[in-house]
N, C-alpha and C positions, 0 to 999 in steps of 0.2 A: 562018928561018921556023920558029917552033915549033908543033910537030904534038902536039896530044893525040889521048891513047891514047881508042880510041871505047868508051863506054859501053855493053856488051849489055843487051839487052832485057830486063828483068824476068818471066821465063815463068815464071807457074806451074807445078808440079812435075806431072805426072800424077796422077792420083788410081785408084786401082784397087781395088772395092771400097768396103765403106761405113768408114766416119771409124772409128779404132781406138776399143775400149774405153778409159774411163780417160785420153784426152786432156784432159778437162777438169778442174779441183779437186775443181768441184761433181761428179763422179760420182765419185771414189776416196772421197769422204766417207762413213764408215761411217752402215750404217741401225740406230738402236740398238734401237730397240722397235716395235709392233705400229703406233700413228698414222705412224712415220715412214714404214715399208714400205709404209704405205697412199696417203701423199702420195705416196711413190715410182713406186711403181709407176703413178700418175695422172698426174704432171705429171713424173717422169725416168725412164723406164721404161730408159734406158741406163746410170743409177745400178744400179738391181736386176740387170741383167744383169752390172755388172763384179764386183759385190760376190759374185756366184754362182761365181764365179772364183778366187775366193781364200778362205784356209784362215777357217775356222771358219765356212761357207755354208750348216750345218745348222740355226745358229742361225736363220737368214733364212727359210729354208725352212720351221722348225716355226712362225714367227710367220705366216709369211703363211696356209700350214695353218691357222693357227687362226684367223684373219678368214675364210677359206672356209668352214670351218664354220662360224663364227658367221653370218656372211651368211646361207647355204644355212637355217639354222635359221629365220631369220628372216625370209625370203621365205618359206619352208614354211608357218609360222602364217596370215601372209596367203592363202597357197593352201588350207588347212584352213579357214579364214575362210568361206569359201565355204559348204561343207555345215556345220560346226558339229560338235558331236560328238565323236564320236571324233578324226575328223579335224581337233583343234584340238593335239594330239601324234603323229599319226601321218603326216600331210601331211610336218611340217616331220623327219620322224627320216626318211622315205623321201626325200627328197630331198636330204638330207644324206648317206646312207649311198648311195644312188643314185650323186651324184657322185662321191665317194670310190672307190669300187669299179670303177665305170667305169674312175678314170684307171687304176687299179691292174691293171686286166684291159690296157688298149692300154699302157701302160708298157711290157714287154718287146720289142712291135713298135716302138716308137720308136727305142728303142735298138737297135734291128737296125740299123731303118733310116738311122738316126744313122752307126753303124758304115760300110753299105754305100756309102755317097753319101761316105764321104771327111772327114767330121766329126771334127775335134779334141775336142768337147765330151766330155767323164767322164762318168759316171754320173750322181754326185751332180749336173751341171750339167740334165744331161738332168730328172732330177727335179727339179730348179729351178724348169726351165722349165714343165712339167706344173703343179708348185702355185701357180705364177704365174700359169699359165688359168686353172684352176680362182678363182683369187683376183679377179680381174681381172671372171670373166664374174662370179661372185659381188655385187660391188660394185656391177655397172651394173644386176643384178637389185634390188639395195637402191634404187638408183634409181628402178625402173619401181615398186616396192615400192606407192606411195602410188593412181598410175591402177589400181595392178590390186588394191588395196583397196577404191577406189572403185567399180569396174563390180561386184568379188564380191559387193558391198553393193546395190545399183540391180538385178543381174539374178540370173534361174534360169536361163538356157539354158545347158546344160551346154558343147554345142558352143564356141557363143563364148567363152565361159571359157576350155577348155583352148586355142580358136584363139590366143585372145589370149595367155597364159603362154609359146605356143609360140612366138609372134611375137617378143616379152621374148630369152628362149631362144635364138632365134636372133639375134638383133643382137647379146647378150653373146656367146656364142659368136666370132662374125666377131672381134669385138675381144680375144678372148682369141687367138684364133688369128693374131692379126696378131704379137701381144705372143711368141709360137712361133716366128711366122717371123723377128721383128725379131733371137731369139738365135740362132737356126741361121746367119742371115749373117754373124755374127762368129764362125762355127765353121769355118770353111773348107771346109763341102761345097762336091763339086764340081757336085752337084746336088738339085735340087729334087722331083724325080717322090717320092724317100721320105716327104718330111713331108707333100706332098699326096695321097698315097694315107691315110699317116695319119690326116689330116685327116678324110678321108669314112669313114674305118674306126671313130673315136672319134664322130661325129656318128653314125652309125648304132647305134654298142654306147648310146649316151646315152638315142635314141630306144626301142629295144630294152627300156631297163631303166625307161622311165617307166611299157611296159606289162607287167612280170616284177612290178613292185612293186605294180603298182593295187590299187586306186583310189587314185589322186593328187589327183584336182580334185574327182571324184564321191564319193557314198558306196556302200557295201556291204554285205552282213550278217557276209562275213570279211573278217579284215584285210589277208588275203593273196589274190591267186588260186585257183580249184580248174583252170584248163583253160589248159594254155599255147595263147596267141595270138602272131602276128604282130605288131608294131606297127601296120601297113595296114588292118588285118583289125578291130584293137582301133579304131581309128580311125572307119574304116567303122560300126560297131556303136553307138559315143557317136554319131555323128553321127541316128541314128535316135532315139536320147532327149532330148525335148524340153525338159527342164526336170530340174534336182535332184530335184524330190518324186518323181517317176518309176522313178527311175534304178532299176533293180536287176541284180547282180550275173548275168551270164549267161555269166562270164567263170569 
C-alpha cells in the first residue's frame, strides 16, 4: 500500500508591520524631474518615500522644494486676488515664506522627536519628509485654487474668505500629514505620541504665522503688522469686519 507523504497547508507568512519599502519595481524607479515627483507623490507616494532613502535624495528634495514654492506662490495671487493692490505680490511672497519658515521653525522638534520614539530615519530623511508636506498640502491648495478664485471674485466679506482658505488649509494639511505618517511607519518608531504632538505643534506654529505676517486675505495701510496678536484674538477682530472696503488695520 503506498502512502504519500501529506501536503502542508499553504499559510501565509505573518505580516508585521506595513509592506517593506522598494518591494515593488515601480517604486525603486528613480523620480527624475519636477512632473515626475509630482505624479509621485499623487498617485506613489511609497515611490517618494523609498527614493528619500537612498544616496543623492537631496536632489528629490530640492525638486519637490520647488513645486512648494511654486504652488504656495500661486495660491498666494489667488488670495491677493481678493483685495487687489498691493496684495497682488504680497499675499503670494507671505505665504510662501510663511510656509517655509514654519517648516524650518518645527524641523528640529521633529527630529527630536524622530530620534526619541526609536526612529531609523536620518536627517536628510526627516527633511524629506517635511518638503513632502509642504509639497503635497501645496498641490491640493492648487486644487481648491479655482473655487476660491471664484468666491474672491462674487464676495467682500472678509470673514468668509479667510473661513474658507482656512477650510482649503486644512484638508491640505490632513493629507500632508498623512503623507508624514505613511514615512514614519517605515522608520521603525516604536511609537507614535512624537509625531502627533508634532503634528498640533506645526498646525499651531502655521496658524500663528498667518497672523505674524498679516494681512493675508485683507488689506492694510502696512505691510507688516505694528501690534502682536494671538491668532484667536486676530481671528475674533476679522470676524467684526464686514467686508474688504472696511477693513482697516488695528493690528
Amino acid at each position: 500500500m503506498n502512502e504519500s507523504s501529506p501536503i502542508p497547508p499553504q499559510v501565509p507568512p505573518p505580516i508585521y508591520g506595513p509592506r517593506p519599502l522598494g518591494d515593488e519595481p515601480a517604486e525603486r524607479a528613480v523620480i527624475p524631474n519636477v512632473i515626475a515627483a509630482i505624479e509621485a507623490v499623487l498617485r506613489q507616494p511609497r515611490r517618494v518615500l523609498f527614493q528619500l532613502r537612498q544616496p543623492g535624495a537631496s536632489k528629490l528634495i530640492a525638486a519637490m522644494l520647488f513645486v512648494a514654492i511654486g504652488c504656495s506662490l500661486i495660491y498666494g495671487v489667488i488670495v491677493g486676488s481678493f483685495s487687489g493692490g498691493m496684495q497682488w505680490w504680497a499675499a503670494p511672497v507671505k505665504i510662501s515664506a510663511g510656509l517655509l519658515i514654519s517648516a524650518l521653525i518645527c524641523l528640529p522638534s521633529l527630529y527630536i522627536f524622530a530620534c526619541l520614539s526609536g526612529s531609523q530615519a536620518r536627517l536628510v530623511e526627516i527633511v524629506g519628509l517635511v518638503v513632502g508636506l509642504l509639497m503635497l498640502m501645496t498641490i491640493l491648495l492648487i486644487g481648491f485654487a479655482p473655487v476660491a478664485w471664484l468666491f474672491s471674485q462674487s464676495s467682500d466679506k472678509l470673514a468668509w474668505m479667510g473661513a474658507l482658505h482656512l477650510i482649503f488649509w486644512g484638508i491640505a494639511t490632513i493629507f500632508g500629514l498623512r503623507f508624514l505618517a505613511a514615512g514614519f511607519s517605515h522608520s521603525k518608531a516604536r511609537s507614535n505620541a512624537g509625531r502627533n504632538t508634532w503634528a498640533v505643534i506645526f498646525i499651531l506654529v502655521v496658524l500663528q504665522m498667518t497672523t505674524a505676517l498679516r494681512p493675508i486675505v485683507g488689506s492694510a495701510d502696512t505691510l507688516m503688522p505694528t501690534e502682536k496678536k494671538f491668532f484667536l484674538s486676530h481671528w475674533g477682530d476679522s470676524m467684526k469686519t464686514p467686508d474688504v472696503k472696511s477693513l482697516q488695520d488695528s493690528r
